[in-house]
C-alpha positions as CSV (number, residue, x, y, z in Angstrom):
1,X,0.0,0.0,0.0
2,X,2.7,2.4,0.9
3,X,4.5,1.9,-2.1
4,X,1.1,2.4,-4.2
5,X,0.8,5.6,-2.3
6,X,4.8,6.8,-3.3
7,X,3.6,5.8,-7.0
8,X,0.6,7.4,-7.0
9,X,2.6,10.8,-5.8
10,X,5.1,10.4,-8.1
11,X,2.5,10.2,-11.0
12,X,0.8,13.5,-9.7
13,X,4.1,14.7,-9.5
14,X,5.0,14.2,-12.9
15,X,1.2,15.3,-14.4
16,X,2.1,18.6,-12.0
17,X,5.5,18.9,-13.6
18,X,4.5,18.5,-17.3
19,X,2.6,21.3,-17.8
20,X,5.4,23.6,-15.8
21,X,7.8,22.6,-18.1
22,X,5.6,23.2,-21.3
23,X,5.0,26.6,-19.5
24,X,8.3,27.6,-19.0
25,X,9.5,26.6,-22.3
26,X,7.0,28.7,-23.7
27,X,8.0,31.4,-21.4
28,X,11.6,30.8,-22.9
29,X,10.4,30.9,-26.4
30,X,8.7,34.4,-26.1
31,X,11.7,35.9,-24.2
32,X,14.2,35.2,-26.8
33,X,11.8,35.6,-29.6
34,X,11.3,39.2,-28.4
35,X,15.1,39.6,-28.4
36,X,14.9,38.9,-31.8
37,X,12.5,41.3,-32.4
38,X,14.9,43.8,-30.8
39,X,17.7,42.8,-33.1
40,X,16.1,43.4,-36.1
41,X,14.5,46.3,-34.9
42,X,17.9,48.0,-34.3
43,X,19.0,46.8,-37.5
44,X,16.0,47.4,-39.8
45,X,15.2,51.2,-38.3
46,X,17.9,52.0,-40.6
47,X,15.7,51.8,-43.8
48,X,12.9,53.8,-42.5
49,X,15.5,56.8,-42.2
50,X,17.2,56.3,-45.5
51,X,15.3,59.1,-47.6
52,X,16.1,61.8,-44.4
53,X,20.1,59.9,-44.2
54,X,20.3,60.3,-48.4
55,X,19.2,63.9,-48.3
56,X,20.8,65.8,-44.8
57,X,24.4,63.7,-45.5
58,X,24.1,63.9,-50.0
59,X,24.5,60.0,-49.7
60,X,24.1,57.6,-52.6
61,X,21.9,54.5,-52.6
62,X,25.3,52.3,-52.8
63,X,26.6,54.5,-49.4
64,X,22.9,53.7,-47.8
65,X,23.3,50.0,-49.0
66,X,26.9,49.6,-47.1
67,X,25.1,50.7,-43.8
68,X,22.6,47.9,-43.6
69,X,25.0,45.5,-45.6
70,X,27.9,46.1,-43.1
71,X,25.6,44.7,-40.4
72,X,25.7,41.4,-42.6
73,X,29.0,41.2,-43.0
74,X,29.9,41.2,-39.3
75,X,26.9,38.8,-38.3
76,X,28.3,36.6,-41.1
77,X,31.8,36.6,-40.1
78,X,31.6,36.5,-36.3
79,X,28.2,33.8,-36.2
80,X,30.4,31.1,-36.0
81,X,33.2,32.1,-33.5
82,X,30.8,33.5,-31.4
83,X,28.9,30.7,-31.4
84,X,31.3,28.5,-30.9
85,X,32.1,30.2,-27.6
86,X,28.4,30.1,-26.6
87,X,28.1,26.0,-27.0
88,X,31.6,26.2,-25.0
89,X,30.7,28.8,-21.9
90,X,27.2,29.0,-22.0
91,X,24.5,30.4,-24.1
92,X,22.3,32.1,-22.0
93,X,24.6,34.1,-20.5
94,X,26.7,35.3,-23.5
95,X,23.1,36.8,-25.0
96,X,23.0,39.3,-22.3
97,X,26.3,40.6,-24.1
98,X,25.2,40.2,-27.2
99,X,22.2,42.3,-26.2
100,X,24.0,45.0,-24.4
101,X,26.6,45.2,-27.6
102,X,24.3,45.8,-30.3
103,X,21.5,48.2,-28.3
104,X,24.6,50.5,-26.7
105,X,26.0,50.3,-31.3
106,X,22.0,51.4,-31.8
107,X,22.6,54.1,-29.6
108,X,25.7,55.1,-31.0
109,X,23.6,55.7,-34.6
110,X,21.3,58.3,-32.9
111,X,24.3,61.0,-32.1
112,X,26.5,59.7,-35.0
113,X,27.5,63.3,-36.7
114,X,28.5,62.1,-39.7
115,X,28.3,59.1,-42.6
116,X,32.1,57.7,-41.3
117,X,30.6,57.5,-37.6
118,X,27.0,56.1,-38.1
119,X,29.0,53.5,-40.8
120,X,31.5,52.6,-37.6
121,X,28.3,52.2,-34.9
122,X,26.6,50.0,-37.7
123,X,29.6,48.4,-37.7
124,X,29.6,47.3,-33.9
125,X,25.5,47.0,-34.4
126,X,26.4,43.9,-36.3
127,X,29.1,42.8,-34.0
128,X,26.9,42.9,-31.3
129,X,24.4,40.7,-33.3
130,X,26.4,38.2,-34.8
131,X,25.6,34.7,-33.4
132,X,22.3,35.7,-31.7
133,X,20.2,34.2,-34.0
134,X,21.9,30.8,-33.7
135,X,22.2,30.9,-30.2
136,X,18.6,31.6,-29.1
137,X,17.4,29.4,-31.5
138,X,20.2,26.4,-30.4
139,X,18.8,27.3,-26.6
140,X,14.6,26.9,-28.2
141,X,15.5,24.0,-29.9
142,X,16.9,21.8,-26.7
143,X,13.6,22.5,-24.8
144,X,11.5,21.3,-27.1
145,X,10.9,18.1,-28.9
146,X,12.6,17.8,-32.4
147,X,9.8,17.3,-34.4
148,X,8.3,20.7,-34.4
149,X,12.1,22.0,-35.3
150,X,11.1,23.4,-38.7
151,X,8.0,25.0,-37.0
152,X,10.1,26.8,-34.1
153,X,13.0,27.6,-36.7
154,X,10.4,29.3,-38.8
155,X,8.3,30.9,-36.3
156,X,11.7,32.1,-34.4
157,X,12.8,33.3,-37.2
158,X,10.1,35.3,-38.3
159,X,10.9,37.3,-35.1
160,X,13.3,38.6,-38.0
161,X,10.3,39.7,-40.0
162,X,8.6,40.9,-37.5
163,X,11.4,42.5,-36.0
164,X,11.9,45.0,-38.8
165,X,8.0,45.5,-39.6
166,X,8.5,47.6,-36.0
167,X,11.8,48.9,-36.8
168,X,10.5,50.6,-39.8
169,X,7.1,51.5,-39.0
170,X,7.9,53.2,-35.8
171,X,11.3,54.2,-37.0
172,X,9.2,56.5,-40.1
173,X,6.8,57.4,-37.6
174,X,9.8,58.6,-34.8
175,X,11.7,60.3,-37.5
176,X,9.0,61.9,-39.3
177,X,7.9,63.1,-36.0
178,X,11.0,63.9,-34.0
179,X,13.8,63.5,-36.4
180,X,15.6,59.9,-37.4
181,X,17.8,60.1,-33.9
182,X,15.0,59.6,-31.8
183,X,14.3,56.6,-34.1
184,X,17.5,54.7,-33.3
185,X,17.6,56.3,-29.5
186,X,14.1,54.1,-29.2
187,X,15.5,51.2,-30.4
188,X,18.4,51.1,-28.1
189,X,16.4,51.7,-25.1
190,X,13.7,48.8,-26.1
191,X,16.7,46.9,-26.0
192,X,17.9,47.3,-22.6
193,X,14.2,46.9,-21.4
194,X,13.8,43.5,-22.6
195,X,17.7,42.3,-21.3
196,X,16.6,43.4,-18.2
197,X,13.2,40.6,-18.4
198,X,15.6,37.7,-19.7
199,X,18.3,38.0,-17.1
200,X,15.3,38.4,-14.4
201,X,13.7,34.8,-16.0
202,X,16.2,33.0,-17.7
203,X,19.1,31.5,-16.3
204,X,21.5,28.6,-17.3
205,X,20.7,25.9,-14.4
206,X,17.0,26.3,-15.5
207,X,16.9,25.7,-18.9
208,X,19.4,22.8,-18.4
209,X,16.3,21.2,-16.1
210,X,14.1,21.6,-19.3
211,X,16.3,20.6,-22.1
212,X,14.1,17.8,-24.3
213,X,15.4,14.3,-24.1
214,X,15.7,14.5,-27.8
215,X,18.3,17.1,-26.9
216,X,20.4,15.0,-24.7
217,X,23.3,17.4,-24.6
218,X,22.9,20.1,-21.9
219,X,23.0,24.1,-23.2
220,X,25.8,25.4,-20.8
221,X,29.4,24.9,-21.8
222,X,31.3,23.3,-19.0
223,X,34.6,22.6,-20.9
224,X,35.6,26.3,-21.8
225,X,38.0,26.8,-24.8
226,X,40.7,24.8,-22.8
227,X,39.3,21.6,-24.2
228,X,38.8,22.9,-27.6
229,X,42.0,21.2,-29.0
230,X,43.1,21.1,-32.4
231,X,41.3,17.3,-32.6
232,X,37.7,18.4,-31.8
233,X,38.1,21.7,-34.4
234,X,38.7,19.0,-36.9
235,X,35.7,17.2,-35.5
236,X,33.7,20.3,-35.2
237,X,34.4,21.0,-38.8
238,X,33.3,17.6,-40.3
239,X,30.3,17.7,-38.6
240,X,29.4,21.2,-39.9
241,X,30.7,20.4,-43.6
242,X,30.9,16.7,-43.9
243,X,27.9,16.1,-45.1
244,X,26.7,17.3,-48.9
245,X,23.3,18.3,-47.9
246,X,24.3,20.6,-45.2
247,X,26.8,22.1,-47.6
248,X,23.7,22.4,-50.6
249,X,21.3,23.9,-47.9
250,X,23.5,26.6,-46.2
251,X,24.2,28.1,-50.0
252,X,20.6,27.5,-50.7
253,X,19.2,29.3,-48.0
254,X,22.1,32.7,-48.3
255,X,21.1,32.8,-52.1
256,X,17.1,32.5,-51.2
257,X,17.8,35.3,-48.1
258,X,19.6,37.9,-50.5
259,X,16.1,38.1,-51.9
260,X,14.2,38.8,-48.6
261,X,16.8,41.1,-47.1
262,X,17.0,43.5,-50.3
263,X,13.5,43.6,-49.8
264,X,13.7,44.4,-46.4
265,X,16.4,47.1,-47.2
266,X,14.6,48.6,-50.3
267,X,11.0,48.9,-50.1
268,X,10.5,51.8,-48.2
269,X,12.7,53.8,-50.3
270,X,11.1,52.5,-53.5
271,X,7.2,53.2,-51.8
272,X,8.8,56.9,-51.2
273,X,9.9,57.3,-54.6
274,X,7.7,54.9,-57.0
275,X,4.4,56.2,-54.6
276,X,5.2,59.3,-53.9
277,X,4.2,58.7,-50.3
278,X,5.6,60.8,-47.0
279,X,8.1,58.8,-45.3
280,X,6.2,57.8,-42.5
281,X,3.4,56.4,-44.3
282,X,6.1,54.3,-47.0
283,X,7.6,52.7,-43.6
284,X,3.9,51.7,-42.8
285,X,3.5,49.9,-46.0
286,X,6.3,48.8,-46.4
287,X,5.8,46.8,-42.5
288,X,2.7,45.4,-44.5
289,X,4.4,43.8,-46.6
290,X,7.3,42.7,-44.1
291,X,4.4,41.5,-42.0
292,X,3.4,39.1,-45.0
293,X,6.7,37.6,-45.5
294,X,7.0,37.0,-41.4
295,X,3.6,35.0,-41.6
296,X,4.6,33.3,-44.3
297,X,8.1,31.8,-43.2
298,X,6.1,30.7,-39.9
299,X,3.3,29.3,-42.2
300,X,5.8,27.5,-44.6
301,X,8.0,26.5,-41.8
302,X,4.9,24.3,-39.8
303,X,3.7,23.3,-43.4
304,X,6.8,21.8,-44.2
305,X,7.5,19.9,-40.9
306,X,3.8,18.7,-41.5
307,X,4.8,17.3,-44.9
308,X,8.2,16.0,-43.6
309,X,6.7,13.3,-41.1
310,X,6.7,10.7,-43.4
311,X,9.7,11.5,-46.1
312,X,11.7,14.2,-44.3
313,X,12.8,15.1,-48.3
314,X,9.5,16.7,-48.9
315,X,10.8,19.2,-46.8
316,X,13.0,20.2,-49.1
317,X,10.7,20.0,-51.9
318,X,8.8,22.6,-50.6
319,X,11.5,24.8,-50.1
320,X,12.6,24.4,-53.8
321,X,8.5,25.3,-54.9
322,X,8.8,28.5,-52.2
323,X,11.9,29.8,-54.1
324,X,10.6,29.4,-57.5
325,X,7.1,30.6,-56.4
326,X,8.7,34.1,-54.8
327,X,10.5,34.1,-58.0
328,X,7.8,34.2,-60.6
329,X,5.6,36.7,-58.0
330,X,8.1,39.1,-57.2
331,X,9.3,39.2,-61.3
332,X,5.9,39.6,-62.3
333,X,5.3,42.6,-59.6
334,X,7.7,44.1,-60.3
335,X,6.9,44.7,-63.5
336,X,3.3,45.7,-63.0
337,X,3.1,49.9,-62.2
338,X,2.6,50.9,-59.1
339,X,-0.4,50.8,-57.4
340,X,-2.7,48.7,-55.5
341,X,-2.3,45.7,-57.5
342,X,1.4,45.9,-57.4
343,X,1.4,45.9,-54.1
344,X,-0.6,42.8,-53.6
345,X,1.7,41.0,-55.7
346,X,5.1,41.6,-53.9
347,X,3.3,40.8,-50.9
348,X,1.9,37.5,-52.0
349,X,5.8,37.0,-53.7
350,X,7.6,37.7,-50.1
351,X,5.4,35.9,-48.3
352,X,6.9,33.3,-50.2
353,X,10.0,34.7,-50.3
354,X,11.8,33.4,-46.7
355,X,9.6,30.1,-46.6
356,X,12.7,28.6,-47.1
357,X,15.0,29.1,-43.9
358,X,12.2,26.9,-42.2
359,X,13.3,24.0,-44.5
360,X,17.0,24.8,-44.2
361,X,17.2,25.3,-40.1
362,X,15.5,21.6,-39.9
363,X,17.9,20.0,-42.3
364,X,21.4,21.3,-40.8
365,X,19.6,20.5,-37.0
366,X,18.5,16.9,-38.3
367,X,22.1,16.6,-39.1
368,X,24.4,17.8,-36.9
369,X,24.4,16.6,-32.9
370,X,22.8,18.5,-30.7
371,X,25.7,19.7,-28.4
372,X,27.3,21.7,-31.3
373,X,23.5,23.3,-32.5
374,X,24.1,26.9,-32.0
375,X,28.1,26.1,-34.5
376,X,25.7,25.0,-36.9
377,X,23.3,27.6,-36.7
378,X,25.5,29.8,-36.9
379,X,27.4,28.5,-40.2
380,X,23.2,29.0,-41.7
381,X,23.3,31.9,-40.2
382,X,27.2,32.8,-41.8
383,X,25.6,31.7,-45.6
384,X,22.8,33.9,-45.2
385,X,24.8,36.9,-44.1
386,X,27.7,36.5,-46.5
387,X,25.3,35.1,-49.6
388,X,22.2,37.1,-48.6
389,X,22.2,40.1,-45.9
390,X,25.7,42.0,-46.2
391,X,25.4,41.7,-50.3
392,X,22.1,42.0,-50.7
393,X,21.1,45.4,-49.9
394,X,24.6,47.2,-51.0
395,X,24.4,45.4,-54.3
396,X,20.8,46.5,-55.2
397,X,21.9,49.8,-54.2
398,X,24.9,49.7,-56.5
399,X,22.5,48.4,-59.4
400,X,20.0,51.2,-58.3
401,X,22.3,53.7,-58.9
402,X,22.9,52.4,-62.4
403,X,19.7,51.4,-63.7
404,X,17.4,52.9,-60.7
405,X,15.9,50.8,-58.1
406,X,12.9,49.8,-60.0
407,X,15.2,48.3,-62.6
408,X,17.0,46.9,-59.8
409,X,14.2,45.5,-58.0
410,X,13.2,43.4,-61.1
411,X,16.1,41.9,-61.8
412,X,16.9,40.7,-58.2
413,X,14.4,37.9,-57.7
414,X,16.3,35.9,-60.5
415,X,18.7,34.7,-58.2
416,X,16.0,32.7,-56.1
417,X,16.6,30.1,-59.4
418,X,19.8,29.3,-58.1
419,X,18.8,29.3,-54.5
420,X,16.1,26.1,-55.8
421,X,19.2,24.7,-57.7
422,X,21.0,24.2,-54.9
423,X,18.1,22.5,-52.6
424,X,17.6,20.4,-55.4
425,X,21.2,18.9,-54.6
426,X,20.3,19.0,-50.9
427,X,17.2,17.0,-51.4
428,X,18.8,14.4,-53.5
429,X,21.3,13.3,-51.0
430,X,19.1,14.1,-47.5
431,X,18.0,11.2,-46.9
432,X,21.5,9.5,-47.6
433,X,23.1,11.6,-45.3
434,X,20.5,11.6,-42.8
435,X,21.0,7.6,-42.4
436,X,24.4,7.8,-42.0
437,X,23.8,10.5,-39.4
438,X,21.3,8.6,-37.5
439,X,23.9,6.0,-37.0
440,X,26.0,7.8,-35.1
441,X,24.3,10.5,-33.4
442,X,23.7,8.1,-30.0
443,X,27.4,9.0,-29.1
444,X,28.5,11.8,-26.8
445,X,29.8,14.4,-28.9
446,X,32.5,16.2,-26.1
């Protein structure tokens, strides 16, 4: 009887102990999704001030381009260092840096004086961001179980989206209103806010009691660089590269990403010039449509781990359909004069248009061991910065100048072709790779 009676309190135990945990990953989730938020609000607020930047320093669109593509260069370069250093010390506590780097940069933009000092605070803007993206993803993805990984990857992502549909539209409304330093001043401080929530909730001991059991590696680095011998680089770097699919899908999703973050960059400025609307009111519409593209890499994210239960390739195959579909929208938009009907076109073409990284963050995940995550997050992360976000906006604005950004705009979505070449590849070794993975992945990886 009295051991019934321990049982039957363990039981109620666990059934008490379930739901807490679903809660507090949830409560995880929405923490670090709103940091996200934050990020690309301190980076995108930069494109809602581009017509006042262009006209009080006599800029050219390439000059405007190097400010938001500068931010991609860094994040692309530093993503894997610093993430490396996360999986080895600790994630959750190297985000509060993070945080602190890149809203202190944001703040440096609102009292820069001149082009060479807003272009050296972009600079540490990026620095500060580089790795986030892996890292608060690696930390959402050990708590919860690995089947909803394209889901979360799409729907954290989209934080991205999101991110910079605030950044603009109350960036254009700040700097319309009280002139673009106030814009970045209010992203720095909305920054600060929210580090102050996560290092009030979050801490490393307690997301190490909710990592998933499909996660069996724990999210703090006990090791420290000490261990990180010239043996386990090597390691490190077979597991990142070894395997053909992950090589296919990190070029796959940069290529596909240079699309969405020349969008990001350009719209407002094309809505100011193409539809002769105020600047406030272009950053509005312009959040429409990043508000589209942020459903739709959440929607194509859970639509592609729903199609990927039985043959995890169909993942793939959707992602090669989303890049060809954004393709054929955004060439036909663009093409269309502007106007209402225009406008429903791009958005229906970038909702389409980051489906992919939903795909892509599932593939390198279902790949690579869970211990090294955030490193392979961050190499995605390094292919869409170096292939998508630092190129991307400075080389429409080079075009732009040349041919003006209209011509510019409709040529871009060509290279979402290339983007479905290259998850073709992925998809025809996945499931190859994926076996050969599977047979190994049981082993501790440190």
């Amino acid at each position: 009887m009295q051991e019934e009676s321990v049982a039957s309190f363990a039981n109620a135990g666990l059934a008490l102990e379930a739901p807490r945990s679903r809660a507090y990953a949830w409560l995880v989730f929405a923490i670090i999704f709103g940091l996200m938020l934050s990020d690309y609000m301190s980076r995108q607020v930069l494109s809602a001030v581009f017509p006042q930047l262009k006209t009080e320093w006599s800029l050219s669109d390439a000059q405007l381009g190097l400010l938001s593509g500068i931010v991609g260069l860094m994040v692309g370069l530093l993503a894997v260092p610093i993430a490396v250093l996360a999986d080895r010390f600790g994630r959750v506590k190297c985000i509060v840096l993070m945080v602190l780097f890149w809203s202190l940069a944001t703040l440096g933009c609102g009292v820069a004086q001149n082009y060479g000092h807003m272009l050296l605070a972009r600079f540490f803007v990026g620095l500060g961001e580089a790795g986030y993206g892996s890292v608060g993803l690696a930390i959402i993805l050990s708590i919860f179980p690995p089947a909803k990984r394209a889901t979360l990857t799409g729907a954290f992502t989209a934080a991205g989206m999101f991110g910079s549909v605030l950044g603009m539209a109350a960036g254009g409304v700040l700097a319309t209103h009280f002139g673009w330093r106030a814009a970045f001043i209010a992203m720095a401080l909305f920054g600060l806010l929210l580090v102050l929530v996560y290092v009030l909730t979050i801490t490393e001991a307690r997301v190490a009691l909710h990592v998933h059991k499909g996660s069996s590696e724990a999210v703090s680095g006990a090791g420290g660089l000490k261990n990180m011998d010239r043996k386990l680089l090597r390691k490190i770097v077979k597991a990142l590269f070894g395997a053909p699919t992950l090589v296919f899908a990190y070029v796959a999703s940069g290529l596909q990403l240079f699309i969405a973050y020349s969008v990001i960059s350009w719209v407002p400025s094309y809505i100011n010039r193409y539809y002769g609307m105020a600047l406030d009111k272009a950053a509005l519409a312009a959040a429409l449509l990043l508000i589209a593209s942020g459903i739709g890499m959440a929607v194509c994210g859970a639509f592609a781990d729903r199609s990927g239960r039985d043959a995890p390739e169909k993942q793939l195959t959707l992602a090669i359909k989303f890049c060809l579909g954004a393709c054929v929208l955004l060439v036909i938009a663009m093409r269309l004069p502007p106007g209402a009907a225009q406008f429903v076109m791009i958005a229906v073409g970038v909702f389409f248009a980051a489906g992919s990284y939903g795909p892509a963050g599932a593939v390198v995940t279902n790949l690579v061991h869970p211990a090294i995550h955030s490193t392979a997050l961050a190499t995605l992360v390094l292919a869409n910065n170096l292939l998508g976000a630092a190129p991307g906006p400075y080389l429409t604005g080079v075009l732009a100048d040349q041919i003006g950004l209209l011509g510019a705009l409709q040529w871009i979505p060509l290279i979402s072709i290339a983007a479905a070449l290259m998850f073709a590849c992925a998809r025809a070794s996945y499931v190859r790779d994926l076996r050969r993975f599977e047979a190994t992945s049981s082993q501790p990886f440190f």
